[in-house]
C-alpha positions as CSV (number, residue, x, y, z in Angstrom):
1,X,0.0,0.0,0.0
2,X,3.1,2.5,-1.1
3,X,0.5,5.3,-1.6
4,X,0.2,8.9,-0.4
5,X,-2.8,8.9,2.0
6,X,-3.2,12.5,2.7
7,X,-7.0,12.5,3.5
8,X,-7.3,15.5,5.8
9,X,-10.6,14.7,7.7
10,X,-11.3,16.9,10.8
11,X,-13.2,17.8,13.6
12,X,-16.3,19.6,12.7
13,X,-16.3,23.0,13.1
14,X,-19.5,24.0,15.6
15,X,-21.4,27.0,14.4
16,X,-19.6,27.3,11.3
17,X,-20.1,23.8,9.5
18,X,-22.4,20.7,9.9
19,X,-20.9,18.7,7.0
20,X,-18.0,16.9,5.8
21,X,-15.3,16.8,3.3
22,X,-15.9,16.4,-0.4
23,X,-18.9,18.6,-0.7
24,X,-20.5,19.4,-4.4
25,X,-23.2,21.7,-4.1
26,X,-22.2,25.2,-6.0
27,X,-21.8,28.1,-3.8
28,X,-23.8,31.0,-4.9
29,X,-21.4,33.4,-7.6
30,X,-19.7,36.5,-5.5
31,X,-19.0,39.6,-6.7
32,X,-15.6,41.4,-5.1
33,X,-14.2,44.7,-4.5
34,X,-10.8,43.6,-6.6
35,X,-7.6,44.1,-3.8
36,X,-5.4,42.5,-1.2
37,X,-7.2,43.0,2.8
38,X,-5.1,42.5,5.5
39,X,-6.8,41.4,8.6
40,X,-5.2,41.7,11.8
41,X,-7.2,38.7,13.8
42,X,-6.5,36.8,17.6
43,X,-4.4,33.5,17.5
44,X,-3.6,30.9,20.2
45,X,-1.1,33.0,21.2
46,X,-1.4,36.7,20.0
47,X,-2.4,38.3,16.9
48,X,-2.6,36.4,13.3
49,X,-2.2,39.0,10.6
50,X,-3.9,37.3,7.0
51,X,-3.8,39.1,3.8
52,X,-6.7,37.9,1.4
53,X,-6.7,39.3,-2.1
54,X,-9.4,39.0,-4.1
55,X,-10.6,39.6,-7.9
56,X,-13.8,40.2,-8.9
57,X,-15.3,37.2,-8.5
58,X,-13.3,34.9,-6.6
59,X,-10.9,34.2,-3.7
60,X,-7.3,34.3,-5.1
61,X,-4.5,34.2,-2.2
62,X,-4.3,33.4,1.2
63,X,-0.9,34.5,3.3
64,X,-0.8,34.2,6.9
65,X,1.9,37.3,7.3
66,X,2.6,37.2,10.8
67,X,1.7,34.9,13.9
68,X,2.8,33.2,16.9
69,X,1.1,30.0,16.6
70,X,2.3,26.5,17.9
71,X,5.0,24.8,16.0
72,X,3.8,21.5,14.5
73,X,-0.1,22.5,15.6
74,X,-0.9,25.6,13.9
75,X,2.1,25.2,11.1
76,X,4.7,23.7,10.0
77,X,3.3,20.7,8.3
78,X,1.7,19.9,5.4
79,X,-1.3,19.3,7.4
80,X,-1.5,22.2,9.9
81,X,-4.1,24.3,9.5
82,X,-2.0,27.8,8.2
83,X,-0.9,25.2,5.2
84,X,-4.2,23.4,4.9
85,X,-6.7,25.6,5.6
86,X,-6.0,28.8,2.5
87,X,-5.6,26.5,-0.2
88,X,-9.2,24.9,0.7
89,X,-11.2,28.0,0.9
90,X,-9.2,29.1,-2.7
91,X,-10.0,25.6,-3.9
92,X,-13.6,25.6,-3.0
93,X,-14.2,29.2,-3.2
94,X,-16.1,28.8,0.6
95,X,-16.2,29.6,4.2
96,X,-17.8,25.9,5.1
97,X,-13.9,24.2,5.7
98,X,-13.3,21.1,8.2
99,X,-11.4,22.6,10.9
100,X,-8.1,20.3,11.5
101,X,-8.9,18.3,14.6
102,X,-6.2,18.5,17.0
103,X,-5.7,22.7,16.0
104,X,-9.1,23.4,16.2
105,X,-8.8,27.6,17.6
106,X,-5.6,27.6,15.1
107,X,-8.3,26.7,12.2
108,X,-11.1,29.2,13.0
109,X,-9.5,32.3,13.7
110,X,-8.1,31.6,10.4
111,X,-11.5,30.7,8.9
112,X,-12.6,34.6,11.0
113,X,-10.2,36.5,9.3
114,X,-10.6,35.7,5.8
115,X,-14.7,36.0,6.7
116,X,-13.6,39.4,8.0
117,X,-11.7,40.3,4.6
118,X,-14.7,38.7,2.7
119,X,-16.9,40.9,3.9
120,X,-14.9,44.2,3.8
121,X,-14.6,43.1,0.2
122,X,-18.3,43.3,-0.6
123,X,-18.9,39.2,-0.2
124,X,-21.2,37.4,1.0
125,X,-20.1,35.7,4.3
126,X,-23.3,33.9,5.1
127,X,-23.6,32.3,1.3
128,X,-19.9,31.3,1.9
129,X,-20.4,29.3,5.0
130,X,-23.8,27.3,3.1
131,X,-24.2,23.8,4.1
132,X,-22.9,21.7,1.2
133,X,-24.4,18.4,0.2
134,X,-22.3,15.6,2.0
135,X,-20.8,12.8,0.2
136,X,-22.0,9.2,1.3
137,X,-19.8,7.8,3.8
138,X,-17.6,4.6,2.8
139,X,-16.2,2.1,4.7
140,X,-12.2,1.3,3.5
141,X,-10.0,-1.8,4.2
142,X,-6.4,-1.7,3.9
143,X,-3.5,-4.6,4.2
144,X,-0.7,-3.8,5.5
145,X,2.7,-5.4,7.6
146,X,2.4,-3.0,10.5
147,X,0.0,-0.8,12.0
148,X,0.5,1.9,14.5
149,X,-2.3,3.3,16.2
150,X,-0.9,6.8,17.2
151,X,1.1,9.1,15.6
152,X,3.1,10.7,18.6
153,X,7.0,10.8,19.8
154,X,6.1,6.9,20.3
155,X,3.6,6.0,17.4
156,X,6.5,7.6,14.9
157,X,9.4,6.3,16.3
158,X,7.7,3.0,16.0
159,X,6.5,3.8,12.1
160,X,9.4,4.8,11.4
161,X,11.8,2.0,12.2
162,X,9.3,-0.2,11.1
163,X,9.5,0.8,7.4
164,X,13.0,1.3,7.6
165,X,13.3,-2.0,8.3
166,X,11.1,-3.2,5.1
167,X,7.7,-3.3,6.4
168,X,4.8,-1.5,4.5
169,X,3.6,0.8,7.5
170,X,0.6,2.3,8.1
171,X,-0.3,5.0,10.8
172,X,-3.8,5.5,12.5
173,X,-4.0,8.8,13.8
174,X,-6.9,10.0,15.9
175,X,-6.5,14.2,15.2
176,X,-5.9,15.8,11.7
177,X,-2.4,16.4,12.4
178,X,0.5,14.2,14.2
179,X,2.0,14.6,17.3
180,X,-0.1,13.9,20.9
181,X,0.9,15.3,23.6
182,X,4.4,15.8,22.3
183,X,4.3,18.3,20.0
184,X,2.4,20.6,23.4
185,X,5.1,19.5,25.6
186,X,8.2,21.7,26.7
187,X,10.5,20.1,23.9
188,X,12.6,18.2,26.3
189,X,14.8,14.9,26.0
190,X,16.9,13.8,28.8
191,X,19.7,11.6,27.8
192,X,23.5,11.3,29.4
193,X,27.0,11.2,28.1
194,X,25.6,13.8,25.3
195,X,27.5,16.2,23.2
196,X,25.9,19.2,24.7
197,X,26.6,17.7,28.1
198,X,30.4,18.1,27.4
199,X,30.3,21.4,26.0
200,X,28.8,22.3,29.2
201,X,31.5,20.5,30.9
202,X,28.7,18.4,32.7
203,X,30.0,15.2,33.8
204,X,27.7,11.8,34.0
205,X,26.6,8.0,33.1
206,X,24.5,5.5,33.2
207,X,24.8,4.9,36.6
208,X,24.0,8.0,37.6
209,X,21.0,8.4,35.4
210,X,19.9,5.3,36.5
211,X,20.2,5.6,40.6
212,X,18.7,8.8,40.4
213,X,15.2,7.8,38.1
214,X,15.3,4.7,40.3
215,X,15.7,6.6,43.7
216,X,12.4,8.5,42.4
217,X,10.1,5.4,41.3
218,X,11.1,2.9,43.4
219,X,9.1,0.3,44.0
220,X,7.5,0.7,40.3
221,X,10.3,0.8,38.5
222,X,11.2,-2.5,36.4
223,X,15.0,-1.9,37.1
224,X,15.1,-4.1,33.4
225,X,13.4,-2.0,31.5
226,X,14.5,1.0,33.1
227,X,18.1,0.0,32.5
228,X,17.9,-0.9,28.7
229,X,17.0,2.7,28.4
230,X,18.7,4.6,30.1
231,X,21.8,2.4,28.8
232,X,20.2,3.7,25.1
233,X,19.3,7.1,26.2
234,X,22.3,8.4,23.9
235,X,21.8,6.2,21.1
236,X,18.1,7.5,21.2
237,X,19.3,11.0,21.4
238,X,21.6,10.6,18.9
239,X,19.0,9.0,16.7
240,X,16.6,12.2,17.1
241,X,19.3,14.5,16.3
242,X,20.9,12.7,13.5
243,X,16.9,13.3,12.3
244,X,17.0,17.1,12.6
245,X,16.0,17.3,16.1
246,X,18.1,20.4,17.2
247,X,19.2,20.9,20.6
248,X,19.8,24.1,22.0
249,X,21.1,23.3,25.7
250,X,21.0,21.8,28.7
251,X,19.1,22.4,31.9
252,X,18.9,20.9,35.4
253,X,15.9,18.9,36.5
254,X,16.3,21.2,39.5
255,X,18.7,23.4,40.5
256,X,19.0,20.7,43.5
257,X,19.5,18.2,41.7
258,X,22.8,17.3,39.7
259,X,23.9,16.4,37.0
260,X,22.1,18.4,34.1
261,X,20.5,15.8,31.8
262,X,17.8,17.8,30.5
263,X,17.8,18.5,26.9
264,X,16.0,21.7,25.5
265,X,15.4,22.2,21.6
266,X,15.8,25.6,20.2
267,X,13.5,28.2,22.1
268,X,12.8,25.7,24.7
269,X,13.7,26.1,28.3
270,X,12.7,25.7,32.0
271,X,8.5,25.2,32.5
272,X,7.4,25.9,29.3
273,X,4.9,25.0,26.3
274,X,4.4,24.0,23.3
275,X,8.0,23.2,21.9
276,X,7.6,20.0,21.2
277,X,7.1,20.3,17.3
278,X,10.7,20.8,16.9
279,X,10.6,17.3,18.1
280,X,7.7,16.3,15.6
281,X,8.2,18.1,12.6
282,X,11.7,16.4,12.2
283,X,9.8,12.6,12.8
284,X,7.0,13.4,10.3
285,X,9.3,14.7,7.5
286,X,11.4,11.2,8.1
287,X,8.4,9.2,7.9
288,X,7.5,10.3,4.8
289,X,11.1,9.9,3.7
290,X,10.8,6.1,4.8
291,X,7.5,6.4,2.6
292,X,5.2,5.7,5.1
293,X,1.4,5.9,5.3
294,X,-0.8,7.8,7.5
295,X,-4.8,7.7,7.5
296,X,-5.6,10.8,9.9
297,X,-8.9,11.3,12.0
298,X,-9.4,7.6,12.3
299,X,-10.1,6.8,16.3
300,X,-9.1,3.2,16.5
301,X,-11.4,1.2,18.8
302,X,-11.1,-2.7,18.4
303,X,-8.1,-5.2,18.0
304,X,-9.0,-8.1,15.3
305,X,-7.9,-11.6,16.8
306,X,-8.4,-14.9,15.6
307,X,-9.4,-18.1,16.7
308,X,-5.3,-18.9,18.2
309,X,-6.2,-15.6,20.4
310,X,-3.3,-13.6,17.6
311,X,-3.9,-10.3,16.9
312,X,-4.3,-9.6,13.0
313,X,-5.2,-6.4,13.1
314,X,-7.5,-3.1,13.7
315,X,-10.6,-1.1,13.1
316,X,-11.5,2.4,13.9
317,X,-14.2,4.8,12.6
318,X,-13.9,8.3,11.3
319,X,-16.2,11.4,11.7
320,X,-18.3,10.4,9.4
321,X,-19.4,7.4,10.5
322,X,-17.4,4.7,8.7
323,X,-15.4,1.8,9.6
324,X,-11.5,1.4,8.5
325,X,-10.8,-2.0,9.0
326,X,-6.7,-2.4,8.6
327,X,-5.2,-5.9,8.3
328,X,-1.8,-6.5,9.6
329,X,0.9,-8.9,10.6
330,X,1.5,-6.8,13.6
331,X,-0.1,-3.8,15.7
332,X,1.5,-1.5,17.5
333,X,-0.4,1.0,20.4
334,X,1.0,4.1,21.0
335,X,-2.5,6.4,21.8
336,X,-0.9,8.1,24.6
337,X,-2.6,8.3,28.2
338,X,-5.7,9.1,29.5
339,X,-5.3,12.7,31.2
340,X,-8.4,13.6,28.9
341,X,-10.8,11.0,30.2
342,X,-12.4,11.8,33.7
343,X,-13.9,8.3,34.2
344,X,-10.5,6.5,34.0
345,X,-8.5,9.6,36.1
346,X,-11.3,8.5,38.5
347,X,-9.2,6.8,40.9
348,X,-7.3,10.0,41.6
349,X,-10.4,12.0,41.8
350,X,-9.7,13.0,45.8
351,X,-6.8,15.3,45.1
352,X,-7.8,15.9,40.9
353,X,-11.5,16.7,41.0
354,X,-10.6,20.2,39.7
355,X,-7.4,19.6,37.7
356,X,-7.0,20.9,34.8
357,X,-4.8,19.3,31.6
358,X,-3.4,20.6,28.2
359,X,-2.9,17.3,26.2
360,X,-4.9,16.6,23.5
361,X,-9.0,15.6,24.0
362,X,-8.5,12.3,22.5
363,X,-6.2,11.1,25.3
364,X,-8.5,9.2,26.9
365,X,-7.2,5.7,27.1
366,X,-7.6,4.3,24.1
367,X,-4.8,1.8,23.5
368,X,-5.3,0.8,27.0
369,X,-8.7,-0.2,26.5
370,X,-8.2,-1.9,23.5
371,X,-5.9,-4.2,25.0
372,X,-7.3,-4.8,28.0
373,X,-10.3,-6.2,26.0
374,X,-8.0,-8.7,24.4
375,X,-6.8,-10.1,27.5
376,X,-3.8,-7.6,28.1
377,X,-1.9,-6.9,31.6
378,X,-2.9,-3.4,32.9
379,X,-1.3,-1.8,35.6
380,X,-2.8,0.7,37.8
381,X,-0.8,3.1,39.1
382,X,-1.5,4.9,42.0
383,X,-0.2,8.1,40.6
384,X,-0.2,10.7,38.1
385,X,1.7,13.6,37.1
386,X,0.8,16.1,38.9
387,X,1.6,19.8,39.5
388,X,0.1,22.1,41.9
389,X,0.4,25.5,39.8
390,X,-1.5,29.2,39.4
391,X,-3.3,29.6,36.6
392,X,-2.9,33.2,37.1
393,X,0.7,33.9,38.4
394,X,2.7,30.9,37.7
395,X,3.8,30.4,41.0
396,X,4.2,26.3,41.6
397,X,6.1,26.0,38.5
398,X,9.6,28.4,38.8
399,X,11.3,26.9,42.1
400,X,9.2,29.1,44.4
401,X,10.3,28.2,47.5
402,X,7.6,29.4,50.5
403,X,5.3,27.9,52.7
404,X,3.0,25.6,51.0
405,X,-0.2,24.9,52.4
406,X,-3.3,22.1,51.5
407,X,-6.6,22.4,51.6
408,X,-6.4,21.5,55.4
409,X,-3.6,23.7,56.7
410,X,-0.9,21.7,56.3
411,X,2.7,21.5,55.4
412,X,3.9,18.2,54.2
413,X,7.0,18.7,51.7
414,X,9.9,20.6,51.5
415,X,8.9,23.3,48.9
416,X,12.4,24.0,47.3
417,X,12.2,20.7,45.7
418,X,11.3,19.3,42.5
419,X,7.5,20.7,41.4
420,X,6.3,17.1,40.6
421,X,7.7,16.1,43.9
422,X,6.1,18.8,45.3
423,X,2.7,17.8,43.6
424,X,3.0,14.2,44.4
425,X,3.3,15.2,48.2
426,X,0.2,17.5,48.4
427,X,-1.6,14.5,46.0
428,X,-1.5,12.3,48.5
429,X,-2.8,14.7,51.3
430,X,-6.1,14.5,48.7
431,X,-6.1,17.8,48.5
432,X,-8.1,19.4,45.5
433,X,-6.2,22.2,46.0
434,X,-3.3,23.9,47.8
435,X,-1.9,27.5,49.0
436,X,1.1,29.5,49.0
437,X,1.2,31.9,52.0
438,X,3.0,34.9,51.3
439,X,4.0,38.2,53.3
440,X,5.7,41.2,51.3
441,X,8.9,39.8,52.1
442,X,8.9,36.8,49.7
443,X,11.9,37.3,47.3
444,X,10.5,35.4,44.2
445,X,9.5,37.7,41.1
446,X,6.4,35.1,40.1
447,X,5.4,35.3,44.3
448,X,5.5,39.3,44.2
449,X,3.5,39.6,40.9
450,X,0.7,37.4,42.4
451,X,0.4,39.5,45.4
452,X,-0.2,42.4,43.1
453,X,-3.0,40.6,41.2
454,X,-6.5,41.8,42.9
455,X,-7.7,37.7,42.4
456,X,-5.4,36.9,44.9
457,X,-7.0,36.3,48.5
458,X,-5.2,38.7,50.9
459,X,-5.9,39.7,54.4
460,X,-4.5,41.8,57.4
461,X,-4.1,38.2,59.5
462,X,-3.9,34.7,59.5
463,X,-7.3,34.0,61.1
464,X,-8.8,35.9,58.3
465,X,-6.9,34.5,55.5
466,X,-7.8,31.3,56.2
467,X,-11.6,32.4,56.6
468,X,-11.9,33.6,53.3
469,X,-9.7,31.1,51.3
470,X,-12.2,28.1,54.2
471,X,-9.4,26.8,56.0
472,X,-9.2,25.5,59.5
473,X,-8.1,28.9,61.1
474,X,-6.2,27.0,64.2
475,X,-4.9,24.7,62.3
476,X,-3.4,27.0,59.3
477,X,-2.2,29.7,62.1
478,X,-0.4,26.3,63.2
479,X,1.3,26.0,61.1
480,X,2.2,29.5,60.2
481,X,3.7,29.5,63.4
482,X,5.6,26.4,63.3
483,X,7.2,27.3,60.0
484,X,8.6,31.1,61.3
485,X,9.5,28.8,64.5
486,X,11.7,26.7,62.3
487,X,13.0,29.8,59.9
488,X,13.9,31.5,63.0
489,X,15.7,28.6,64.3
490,X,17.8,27.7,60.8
491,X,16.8,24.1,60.5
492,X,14.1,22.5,58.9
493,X,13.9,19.9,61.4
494,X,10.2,18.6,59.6
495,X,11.0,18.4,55.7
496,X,15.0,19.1,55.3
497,X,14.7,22.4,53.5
498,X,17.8,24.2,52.8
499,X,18.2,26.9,55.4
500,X,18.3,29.9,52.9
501,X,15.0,28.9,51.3
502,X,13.3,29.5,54.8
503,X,11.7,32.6,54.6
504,X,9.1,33.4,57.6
505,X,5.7,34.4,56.8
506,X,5.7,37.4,58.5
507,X,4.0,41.0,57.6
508,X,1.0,43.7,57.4
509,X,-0.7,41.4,55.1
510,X,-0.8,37.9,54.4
511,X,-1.7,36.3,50.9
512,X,-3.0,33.0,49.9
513,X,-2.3,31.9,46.1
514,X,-4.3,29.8,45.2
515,X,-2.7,26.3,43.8
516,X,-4.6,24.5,41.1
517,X,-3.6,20.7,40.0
518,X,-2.3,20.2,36.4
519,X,-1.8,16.4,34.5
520,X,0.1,15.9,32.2
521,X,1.5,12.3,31.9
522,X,-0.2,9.3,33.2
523,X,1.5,6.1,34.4
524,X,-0.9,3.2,34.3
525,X,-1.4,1.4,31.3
526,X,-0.1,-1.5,29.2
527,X,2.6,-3.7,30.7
528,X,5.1,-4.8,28.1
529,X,8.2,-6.7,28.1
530,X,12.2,-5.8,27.5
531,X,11.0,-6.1,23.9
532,X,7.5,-4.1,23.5
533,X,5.4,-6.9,23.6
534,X,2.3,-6.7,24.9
535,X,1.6,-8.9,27.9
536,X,-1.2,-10.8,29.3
537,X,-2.1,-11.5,32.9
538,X,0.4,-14.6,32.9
539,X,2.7,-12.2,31.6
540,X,2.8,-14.1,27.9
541,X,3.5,-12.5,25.1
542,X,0.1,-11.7,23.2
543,X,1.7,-12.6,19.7
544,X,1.3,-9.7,17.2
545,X,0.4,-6.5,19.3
546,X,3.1,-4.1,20.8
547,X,2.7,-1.1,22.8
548,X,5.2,2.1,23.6
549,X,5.0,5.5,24.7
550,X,2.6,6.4,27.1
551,X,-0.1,4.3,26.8
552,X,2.5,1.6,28.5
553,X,4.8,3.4,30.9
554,X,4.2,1.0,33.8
555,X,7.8,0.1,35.0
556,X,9.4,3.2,33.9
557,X,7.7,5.9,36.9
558,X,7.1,5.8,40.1
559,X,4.3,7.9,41.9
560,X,5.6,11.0,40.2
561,X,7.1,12.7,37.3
562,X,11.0,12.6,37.7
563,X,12.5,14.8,35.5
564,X,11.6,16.5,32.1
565,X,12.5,14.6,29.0
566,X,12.0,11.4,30.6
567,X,8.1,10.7,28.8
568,X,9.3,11.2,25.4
569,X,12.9,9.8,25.0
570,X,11.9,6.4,26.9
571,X,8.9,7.0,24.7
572,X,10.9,7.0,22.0
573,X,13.1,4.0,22.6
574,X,10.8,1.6,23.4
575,X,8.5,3.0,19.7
576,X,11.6,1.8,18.3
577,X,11.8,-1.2,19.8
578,X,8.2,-2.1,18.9
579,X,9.0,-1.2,15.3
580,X,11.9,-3.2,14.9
581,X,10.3,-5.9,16.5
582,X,7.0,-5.6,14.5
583,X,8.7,-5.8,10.8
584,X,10.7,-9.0,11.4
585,X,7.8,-10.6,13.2
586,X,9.7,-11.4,16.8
């Protein structure tokens, strides 16, 4: 099946369009004022400037001028939505375009601004955005060697090695671009014994990699699998760069902790966003190097087995309604976790019942799912990711190091430690939320521009602070007073925190920032072997089906996150693994 399958599907656009691609009903004949209008629109992330020029009677050009969109969301590929998106309105000479699932705002401010140019041009907006007739929907079937359902860090590692190894590959991808979680993520990899390691003059090994993740996940971790790759964490860095991934620098995991492994790609650095398509963008072009396949909007939901209890394949169903039924030698899950799906983050739901998450809406479990109905070993874990963060300030994210309070009152962590460490503690207090109690005398920047910020709770004492923010007045005062106790003193006799982080809480007026929990990665999910395969409850190999990436992380965390870089490089190894694996049939 050595064929281009660049079928751009998408989420439906609400309010704009009802129908789906491949429309064929004429749109009423415009008439133009003749010119170029720029239109200076919102984006994701600040203003889109679009020039649309026009003749007489039709749309001619498109140009996004200026923007600070996503790389590998809202561009950057030949299927994000500033590439896409012009040259279907020009094609179709319309307003009623599929938005690309997965950059959904990305799409319609887009689709806005050239309605705002159509209609300082003398069009008609509203005959633009006219339902067209749909086209019947069709079920397809497709044979292939190897099928990977997922096109993120994992799902392409996994494709791609695959196909360099021979096999006709074909990917399942559940959004209209590739990606997952990835390409949102910071756009870190954490490797050791690097090149930019040295030219840092950053000393460190295996071992040291190793005790460190291990020291974090204990219990949980499969020291195995755990070893094989951090043993390959160069190779697998080496692998991404020698692809185009390029690396900027190298940052700590925490200024406590030593050696720097963390890898940042250009523009990347510390807790940030949305870097991860420098990652991507370098994986898709390769897989269409290596000729592979890719069948977007497809959500895979059932593995095919037959009567020896093999699996020989996968179906899935697109927007529309019908059922892609691919048959393989081999499948490989890589669908990411489940951040997005309350019912499975259930089990968390004392400490998570407000979080909040940025990965994508289809990240709801469904490789997990899939093989757990075929007989597969699931793991739960008894933890997430978790950070305890602002949404308004920041503050929980940038080292912060004052009191920290839960919902109770309580301290129960050293603050000036890891955030995820941080977040695992106050997640196992069960608390929905927690609070940073400041006075004027905190020294972090992020701390003193959230006590400027009139949403944050403030009061002229402790009693009342805790009144307004409904906290146990005795028990947060407490506290409060236990904490100055021990800053006064020089020790943190309770938690171990470095004597220069303890700052009293002490002032005219005493703030409460609020602390909301935020998911990202997940750890239960698929157990695998040393060599991808997917498991059953007697821990036999379930002949044909493979699984990497997030969707089967059991054995690589512990109870928290451990360092940046960590998801997607191991993510990465074991996708290649699973490839390698799936084309020769072992």
């Amino acid at each position: 099946m050595k064929k281009t399958l660049a079928i751009i599907l998408s989420c439906l656009l609400v309010a704009m369009t009802t129908g789906c691609a491949g429309k064929d009903k004429p749109v009423e004949t415009q008439h133009y004022n003749a010119g170029t209008y720029t239109i200076v629109t919102d984006g994701m992330k600040g203003e889109m400037t679009v020039d649309v020029t026009f003749s007489e009677s039709a749309i001619t050009d498109i140009q996004v001028t200026d923007h600070k969109e996503t790389y590998g969301i809202g561009y950057g590929m030949e299927t994000t939505p500033i590439e896409v998106i012009p040259n279907q309105i020009i094609e179709k000479q319309s307003l009623e375009i599929d938005t690309v699932c997965g950059a959904t705002l990305t799409s319609r401010f887009l689709l806005n601004a050239v309605g705002k140019a159509v209609e300082e041009a003398g069009g008609n907006v509203d005959a633009l955005k006219e339902q067209q007739k749909k086209v019947e929907a069709k079920d397809e079937t497709y044979d292939v060697d190897v099928v990977v359902v997922g096109g993120g860090s994992a799902g392409l590692s996994a494709a791609i090695q695959a196909a360099e190894n021979g096999s006709d590959v074909l990917i399942l991808e559940k959004q209209g671009i590739v990606g997952g979680a990835t390409t949102r993520s910071g756009g870190k990899l954490m490797a050791n014994g690097t090149e930019t390691q040295k030219a840092q003059g950053i000393s460190d090994s295996n071992k040291e990699m190793f005790d460190y993740l291990k020291s974090i996940g204990g219990e949980y971790i499969d020291d195995n699998k755990l070893d094989a790759f951090v043993v390959n964490s160069l190779e697998t860095f080496n692998w991404l760069v020698d692809m185009g991934v390029k690396i900027q620098d190298v940052e700590p995991i925490h200024s406590s902790i030593k050696p720097w492994r963390v890898h940042n790609v250009i523009g990347a650095g510390g807790m940030t966003d949305g870097h991860g398509g420098q990652i991507i963008v370098p994986m898709f072009e390769k897989y269409k190097e290596v000729d592979g396949d890719i069948l977007y909007n497809v959500t895979a939901n059932e593995l095919l087995v037959n009567d020896k209890n093999e699996i020989t394949g996968v179906k899935g169903v697109k927007p529309d309604g019908s059922v892609i039924t691919v048959n393989a030698k081999s499948v490989i899950l890589a669908t990411g976790g489940y951040a997005s799906n309350r019912e499975m983050m259930a089990p968390y739901a004392d400490f998570t019942e407000k979080y909040n998450t940025q990965v994508p809406a289809g990240n709801v479990g469904d490789g997990i799912k899939m093989a757990e109905s075929v007989g597969a070993k699931i793991h739960q874990n008894p933890g997430v990711q978790v950070v305890y963060v602002s949404f308004t300030s920041g503050v929980g994210i940038n080292e912060e190091s004052g009191l920290i309070v839960t919902e109770d009152g309580k301290r129960v962590v050293n603050e000036y430690s890891y955030q995820f460490h941080v977040g695992d503690a106050i997640a196992k207090e069960k608390s929905n939320v927690a609070y940073y109690i400041a006075t004027s005398n905190d020294p972090n920047p992020t701390v003193q521009y959230a006590m400027s910020l009139d949403s944050t709770t403030s009061a002229n004492s402790i009693e009342e602070l805790a009144e307004l923010i409904n906290v146990d007045a005795e028990q947060l005062k407490s506290t409060v007073s236990r904490y100055n106790e021990l800053c006064e003193k020089g020790v943190d006799d309770d938690f171990g925190k470095p004597a220069d982080k303890m700052i009293s809480v002490e002032g005219e007026k005493y703030y409460a920032i609020k602390l909301n929990p935020a998911v990202t990665v997940t750890f239960s999910g698929i157990v695998t072997d040393l060599e991808s395969h997917v498991v059953n409850e007697n821990n036999e190999v379930i002949k044909g089906l493979y699984a990497a990436g997030e969707t089967a992380f059991p054995g690589i965390f512990g109870t928290e996150y451990p360092g940046c870089g960590v998801a997607i490089t191991s993510g990465v190894y074991y996708g290649r693994i699973a490839g390698e694996n799936a084309a020769k049939g072992l």
